[in-house]
N, C-alpha and C positions, 0 to 999 in steps of 0.2 A: 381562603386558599386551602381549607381542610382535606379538601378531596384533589389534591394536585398531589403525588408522591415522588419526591427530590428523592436523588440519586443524588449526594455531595460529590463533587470534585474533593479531592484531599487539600488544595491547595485556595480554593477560589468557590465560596459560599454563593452559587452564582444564582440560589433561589431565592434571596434577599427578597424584600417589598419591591424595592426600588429597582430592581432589575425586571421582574416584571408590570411595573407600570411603566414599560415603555411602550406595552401593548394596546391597540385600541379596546375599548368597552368589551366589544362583541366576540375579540378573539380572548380576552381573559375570562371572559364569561362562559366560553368554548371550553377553556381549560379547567375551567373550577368545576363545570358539570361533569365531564365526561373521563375522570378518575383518570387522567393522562400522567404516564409516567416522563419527570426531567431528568434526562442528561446532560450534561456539559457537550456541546459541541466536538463533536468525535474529531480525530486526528488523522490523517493519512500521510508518511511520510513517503510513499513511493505512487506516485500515480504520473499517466502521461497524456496531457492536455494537447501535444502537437505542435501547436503556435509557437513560432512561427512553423514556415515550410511545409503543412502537410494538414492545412488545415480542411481538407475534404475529408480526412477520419477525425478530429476533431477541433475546436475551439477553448480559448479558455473562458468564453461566455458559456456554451454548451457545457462544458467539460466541470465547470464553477455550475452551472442550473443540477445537472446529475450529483454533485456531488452534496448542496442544498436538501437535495429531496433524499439524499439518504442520512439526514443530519449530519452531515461533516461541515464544518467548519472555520479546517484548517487544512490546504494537500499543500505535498511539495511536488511541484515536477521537475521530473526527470532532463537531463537535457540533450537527448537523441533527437536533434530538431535542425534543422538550417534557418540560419548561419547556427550551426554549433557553438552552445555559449562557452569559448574558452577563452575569450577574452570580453574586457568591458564593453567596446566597440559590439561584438557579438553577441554578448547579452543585453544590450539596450532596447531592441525591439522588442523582447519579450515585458523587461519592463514595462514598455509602456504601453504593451498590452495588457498587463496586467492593472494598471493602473487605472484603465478605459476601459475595462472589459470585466472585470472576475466582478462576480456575487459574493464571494466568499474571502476570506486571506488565503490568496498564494503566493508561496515561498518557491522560488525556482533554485535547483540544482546547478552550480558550475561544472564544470566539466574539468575531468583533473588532467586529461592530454588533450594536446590540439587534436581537433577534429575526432576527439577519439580514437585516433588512431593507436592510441600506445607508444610511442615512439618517442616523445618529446611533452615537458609539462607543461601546462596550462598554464594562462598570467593569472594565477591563482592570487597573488597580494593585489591586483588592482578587483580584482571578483569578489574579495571576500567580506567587505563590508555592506552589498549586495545577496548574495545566498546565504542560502540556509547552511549548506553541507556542500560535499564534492563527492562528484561520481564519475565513473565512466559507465553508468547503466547500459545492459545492451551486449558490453562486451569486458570480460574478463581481460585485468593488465598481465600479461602474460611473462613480463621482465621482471625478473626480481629487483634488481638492480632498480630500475624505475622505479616499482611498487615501493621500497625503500626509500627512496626519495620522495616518494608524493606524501606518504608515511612522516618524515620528518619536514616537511611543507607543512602539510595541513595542519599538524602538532602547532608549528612555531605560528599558526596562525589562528589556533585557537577552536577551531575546524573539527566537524565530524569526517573522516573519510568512509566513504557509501560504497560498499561492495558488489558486483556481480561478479558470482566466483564460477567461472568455468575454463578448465583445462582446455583447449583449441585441438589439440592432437588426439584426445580421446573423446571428443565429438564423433567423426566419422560421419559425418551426414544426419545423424539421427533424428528425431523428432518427437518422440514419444520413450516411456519408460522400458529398461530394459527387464519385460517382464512377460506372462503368460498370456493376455491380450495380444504382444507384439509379437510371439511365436506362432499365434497360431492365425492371425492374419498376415504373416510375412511383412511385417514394417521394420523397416531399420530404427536404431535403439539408442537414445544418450541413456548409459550406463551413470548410479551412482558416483561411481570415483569421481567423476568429472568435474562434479562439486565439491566433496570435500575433499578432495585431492588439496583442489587450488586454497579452503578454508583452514586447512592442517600448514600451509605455507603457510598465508598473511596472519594467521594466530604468532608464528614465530614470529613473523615481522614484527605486528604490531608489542610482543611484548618486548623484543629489543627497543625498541624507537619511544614506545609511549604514547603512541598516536590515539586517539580516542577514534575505533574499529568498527566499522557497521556492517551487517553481513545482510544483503539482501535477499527475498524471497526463498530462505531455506525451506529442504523437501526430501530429505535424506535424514534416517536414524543414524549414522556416523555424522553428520551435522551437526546432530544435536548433541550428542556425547562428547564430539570433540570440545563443543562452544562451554559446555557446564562445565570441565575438567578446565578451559582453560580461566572461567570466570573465579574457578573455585583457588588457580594461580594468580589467582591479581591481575589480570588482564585486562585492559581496559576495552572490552567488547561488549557490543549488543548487538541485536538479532531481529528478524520479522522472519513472518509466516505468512502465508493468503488464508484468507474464509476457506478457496476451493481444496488448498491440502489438507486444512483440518477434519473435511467431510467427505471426501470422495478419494476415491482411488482408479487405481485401472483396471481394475473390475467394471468400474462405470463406463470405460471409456464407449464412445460410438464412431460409427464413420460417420465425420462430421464434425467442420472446424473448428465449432465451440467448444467444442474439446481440448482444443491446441492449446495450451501456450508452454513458456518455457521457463522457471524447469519444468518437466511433464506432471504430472498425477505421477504418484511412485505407489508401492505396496500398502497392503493393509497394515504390516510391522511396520513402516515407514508412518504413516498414519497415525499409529499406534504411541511413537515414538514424540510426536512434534503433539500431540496433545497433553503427554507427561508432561514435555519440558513447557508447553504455556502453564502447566499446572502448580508446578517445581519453581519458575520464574528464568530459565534457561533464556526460552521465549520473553523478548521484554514486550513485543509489539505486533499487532496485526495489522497489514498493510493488504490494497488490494490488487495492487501492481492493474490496475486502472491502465489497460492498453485497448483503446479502440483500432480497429479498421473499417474500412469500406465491405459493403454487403461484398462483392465482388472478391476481394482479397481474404474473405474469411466462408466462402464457398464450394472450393476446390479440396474439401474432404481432407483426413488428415497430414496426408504428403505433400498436398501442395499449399495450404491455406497456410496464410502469415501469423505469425506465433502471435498468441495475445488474446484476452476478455477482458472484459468490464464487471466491475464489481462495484464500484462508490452505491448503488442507488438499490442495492440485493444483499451486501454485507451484514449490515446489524441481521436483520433479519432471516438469515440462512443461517448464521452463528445462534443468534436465540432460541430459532425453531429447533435446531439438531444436535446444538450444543447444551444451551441450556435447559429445553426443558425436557429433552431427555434426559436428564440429572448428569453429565459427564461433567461439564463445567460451571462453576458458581455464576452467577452475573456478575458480581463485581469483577470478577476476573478478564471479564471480556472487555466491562468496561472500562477498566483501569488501563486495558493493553489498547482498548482505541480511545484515549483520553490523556491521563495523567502520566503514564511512560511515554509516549512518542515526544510530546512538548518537553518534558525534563531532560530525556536527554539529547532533542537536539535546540535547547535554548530557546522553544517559541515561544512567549509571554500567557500568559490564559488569562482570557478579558469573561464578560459576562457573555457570551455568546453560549447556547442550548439546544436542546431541540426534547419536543415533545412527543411522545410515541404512546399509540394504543394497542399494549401489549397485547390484546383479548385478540383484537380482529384479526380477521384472515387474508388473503390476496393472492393471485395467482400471479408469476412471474410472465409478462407480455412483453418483450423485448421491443415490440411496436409506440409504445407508451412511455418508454425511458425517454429523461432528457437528452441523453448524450446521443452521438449520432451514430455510437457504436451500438451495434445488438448483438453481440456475440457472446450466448451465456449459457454455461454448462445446466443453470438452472430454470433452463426456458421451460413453462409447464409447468412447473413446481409449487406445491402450495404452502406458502408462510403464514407464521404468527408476526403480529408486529408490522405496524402500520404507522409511515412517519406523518405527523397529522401538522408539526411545525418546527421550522427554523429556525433562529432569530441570531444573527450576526454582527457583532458590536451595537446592538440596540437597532438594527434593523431588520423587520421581517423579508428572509430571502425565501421562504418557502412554504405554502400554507397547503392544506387540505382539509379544510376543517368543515 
């Protein structure tokens, strides 16, 4: 196993003899040749599988195959789904889909209002021996009053509460970042505040209450300044980021959906900013906020096409290619933010599950070729280093290319 180069987990030795002798002859023989670097099976704590209700943009068989072939696994989904999981009754389908269905471990999100709506809390004590965490992903809780109680809910239940921070009034229709792309194509604009407006709120909350604080999909340099000052207060907060803010901007932007999602691409200082703070540790996690649609609903250019890409199956490898080996960030630091921080802090166990990669090779991004039955990706065309070549989840091979 001389020519096989471990990457340790900090916590779970998972290159042991014995962990990979669950491999057959030909695929260990595959790995001792061909100088393949191990990870620990990467983490996703924000991605959206669909299932139930909406499973023509995706599945959690599909959604679990894409997320294999970019070595993850572990994802948590979100639960913007019908029946919305806010109660047991509501989340049981997804169970047992999950349980008939994924390749990988998924962890499904409760939902911390009925319906999402904001308005009234979720049957959060019968959900929580079931999920991972509690979200209202999708849509920012806009009541204080409420936010404060789901706040001391999910506290007394031990619970991460999962953040989408956006203000509703300082929306305005927007879609795209308020910046010099959207001036000079005339597109209407979600403006900064709109996120750390509402993140500069629940930081208060969360330090009054105690609540253990998750901020999702930050993309704002006032995000991240705010999140460090309040960690540097005892605050019991963390944080994710996408692949796509850490490397593009709205400099990149095109007419055209893959472009879309939300929060938008923001500045090169915004950019500038969420790469210190993964560097600094602001940033505890990278997530890829994993939102498929239908070819149809991701078509209609950037005003009309439905917010969202795909990232499980293009992440490591758009972070390695741009991040790492243009020297900005170390590898461990990417790996540690898709590994070892997502599972500590939202309590998911680390078994021997890995995945194999050949950093050397190259591949071009075909959106035609992903598992998932999304293809909507800023990186279509693009050519990477890093090539997932194997899976292997709880001692079973989910993904091979060898």
């Amino acid at each position: 196993m001389a020519n096989i180069k471990p990457i340790l987990d900090e916590q779970t030795d998972f290159c042991r003899a014995e962990v990979l002798s669950v491999l057959p002859d030909d695929v260990l023989s595959s790995l001792q040749g061909g100088k393949f670097a191990l990870f620990p099976g990467f983490c996703d704590v924000h991605v959206h599988f669909r299932e139930p209700g909406f499973s023509y943009k995706e599945t959690i068989k599909s959604g679990s195959l894409a997320a294999a072939a970019g070595g993850y696994t572990d994802v948590c989904t979100m639960p913007n789904l019908n029946p919305v999981p806010d109660s047991l009754a509501h989340l049981q389908p997804q169970l047992d889909l999950i349980k008939n269905e994924a390749e990988i471990h998924v962890h499904p999100y409760g939902a911390l209002t009925v319906g999402e709506k904001g308005e009234t809390l979720a049957a959060l004590e019968e959900m929580a021996p079931y999920v991972v965490a509690f979200s209202d992903d999708g849509r920012g809780v806009q009541s204080e009053s409420l936010m404060r109680q789901g706040m001391e809910r999910t506290k007394a239940l031990g619970k991460v509460f999962a953040a989408h921070c956006e203000v509703n009034e300082l929306l305005k229709g927007g879609y795209i970042h308020d910046g010099a792309y959207a001036k000079a194509h005339g597109h209407r604009v979600i403006c900064s505040e709109s996120e750390w407006r509402m993140i500069e709120r629940d930081l208060r909350l969360a330090k009054e209450t105690g609540c253990a604080y998750h901020v999702c999909h930050i993309s704002t340099k006032e995000s991240v300044d705010l999140i460090r000052k309040a960690k540097k207060n005892g605050v019991n907060v963390s944080c994710e980021t996408g692949p796509h803010y850490l490397v593009l901007t709205d400099d990149d932007l095109q007419e055209d959906g893959r472009f879309k999602m939300n929060p938008p691409l923001r500045s090169k200082a915004d950019r500038e900013a969420l790469i210190e703070g993964l560097l600094d540790g602001t940033i505890d996690m990278i997530a890829t906020d994993h939102a498929p649609h239908s070819a149809e609903e991701k078509a209609k250019g950037l005003a009309g096409s439905a917010f969202g890409i795909v990232g499980l199956e293009t992440a490591f490898s758009v972070l390695y290619t741009k991040l790492v080996l243009s020297g900005i960030v170390p590898l461990d630091t990417v790996i540690r933010a898709l590994t070892t921080t997502p599972r500590n802090r939202f309590s998911m166990e680390s078994d021997d599950s890995f995945s194999a990669w050949d950093l050397n090779a190259q591949w071009t991004v075909d959106p035609d070729r992903f598992q998932s039955k999304g293809k909507a990706t800023p990186f279509k065309g693009d050519t990477l280093r890093g090539v997932c070549r194997l899976t292997v989840c709880g001692g079973k091979i989910v993904y091979r290319n060898l």
